[in-house]
C-alpha positions as CSV (number, residue, x, y, z in Angstrom):
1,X,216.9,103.5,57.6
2,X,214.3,102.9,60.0
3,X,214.7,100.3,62.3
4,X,211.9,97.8,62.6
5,X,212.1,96.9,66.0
6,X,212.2,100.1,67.5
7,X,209.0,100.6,65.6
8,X,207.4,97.6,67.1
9,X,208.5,98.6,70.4
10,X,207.3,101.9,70.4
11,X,203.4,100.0,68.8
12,X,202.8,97.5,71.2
13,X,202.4,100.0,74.1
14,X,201.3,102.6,71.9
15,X,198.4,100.4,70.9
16,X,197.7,99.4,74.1
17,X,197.0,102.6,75.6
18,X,194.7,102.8,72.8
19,X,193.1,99.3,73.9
20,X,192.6,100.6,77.6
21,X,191.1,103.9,76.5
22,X,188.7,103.0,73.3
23,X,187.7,100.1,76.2
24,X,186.9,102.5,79.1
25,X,185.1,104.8,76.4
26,X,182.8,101.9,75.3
27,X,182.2,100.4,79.1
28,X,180.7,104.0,79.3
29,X,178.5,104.2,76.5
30,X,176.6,101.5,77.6
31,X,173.3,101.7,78.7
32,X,173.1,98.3,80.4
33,X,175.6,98.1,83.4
34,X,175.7,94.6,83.3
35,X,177.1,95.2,79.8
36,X,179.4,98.1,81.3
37,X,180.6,95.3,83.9
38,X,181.5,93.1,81.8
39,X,183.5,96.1,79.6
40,X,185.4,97.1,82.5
41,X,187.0,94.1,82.3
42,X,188.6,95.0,78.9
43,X,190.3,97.8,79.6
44,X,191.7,96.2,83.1
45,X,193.3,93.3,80.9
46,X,194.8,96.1,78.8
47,X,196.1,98.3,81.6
48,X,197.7,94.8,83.1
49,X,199.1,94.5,80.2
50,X,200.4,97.8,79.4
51,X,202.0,97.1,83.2
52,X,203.9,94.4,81.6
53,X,205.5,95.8,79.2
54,X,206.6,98.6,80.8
55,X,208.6,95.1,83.4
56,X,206.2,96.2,86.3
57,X,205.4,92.0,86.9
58,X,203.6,91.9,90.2
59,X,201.9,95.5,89.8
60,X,200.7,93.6,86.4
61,X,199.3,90.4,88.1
62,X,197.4,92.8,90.4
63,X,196.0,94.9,88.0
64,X,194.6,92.0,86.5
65,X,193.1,90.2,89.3
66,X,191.5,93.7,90.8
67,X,190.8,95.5,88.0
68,X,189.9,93.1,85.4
69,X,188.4,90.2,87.8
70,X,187.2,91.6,90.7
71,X,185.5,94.9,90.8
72,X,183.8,94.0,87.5
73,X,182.6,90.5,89.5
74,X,181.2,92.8,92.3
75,X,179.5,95.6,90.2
76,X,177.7,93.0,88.1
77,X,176.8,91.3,91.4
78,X,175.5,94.0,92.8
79,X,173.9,95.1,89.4
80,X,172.0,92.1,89.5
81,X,171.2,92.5,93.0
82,X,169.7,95.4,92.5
83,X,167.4,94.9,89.5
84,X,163.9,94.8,90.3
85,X,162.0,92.0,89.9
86,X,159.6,91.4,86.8
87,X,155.8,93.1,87.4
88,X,153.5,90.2,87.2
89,X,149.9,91.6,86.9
90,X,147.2,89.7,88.6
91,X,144.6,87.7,86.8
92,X,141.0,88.2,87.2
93,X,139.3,85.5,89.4
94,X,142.7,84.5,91.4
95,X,142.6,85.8,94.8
């Protein structure tokens, strides 16, 4: 017989590592690193998370405040920062 909550024990983690991964892989397809900001945040919820299950509470709750809050908060900041202001061409007659 299998034994269903072995199973689900051994899925929760097991899809979480897929979560993290699949989420890092798509943060670095993107061609937009505001986008890629943003999609770093994913994968840092899903690697706190994966620090919970395993009963790792506080290394958890810091995953999730560095890695899924704050460095995605200062690369899009700096993202933004660093944009170039729109090209506005000049009008004829203005001087």
């Amino acid at each position: 017989m299998i034994d269903v909550n072995i199973l689900v024990q051994n899925a929760v983690p097991l899809a979480l590592y897929v979560f993290a991964i699949l989420g890092a892989i798509v943060a670095l397809m993107q061609k937009d690193l505001l986008k890629m900001a943003v999609l770093t945040s994913v994968s840092g919820f899903a690697v706190a998370a994966i620090y919970q299950v395993l009963l790792a509470p506080d290394v958890a709750l810091t995953q999730a405040v560095v890695g899924a809050a704050i460095i995605p908060t200062l690369v899009g900041l700096s993202v933004l920062k660093t944009r170039e202001p729109p090209v506005v061409d000049e009008v004829e007659g203005d001087s």
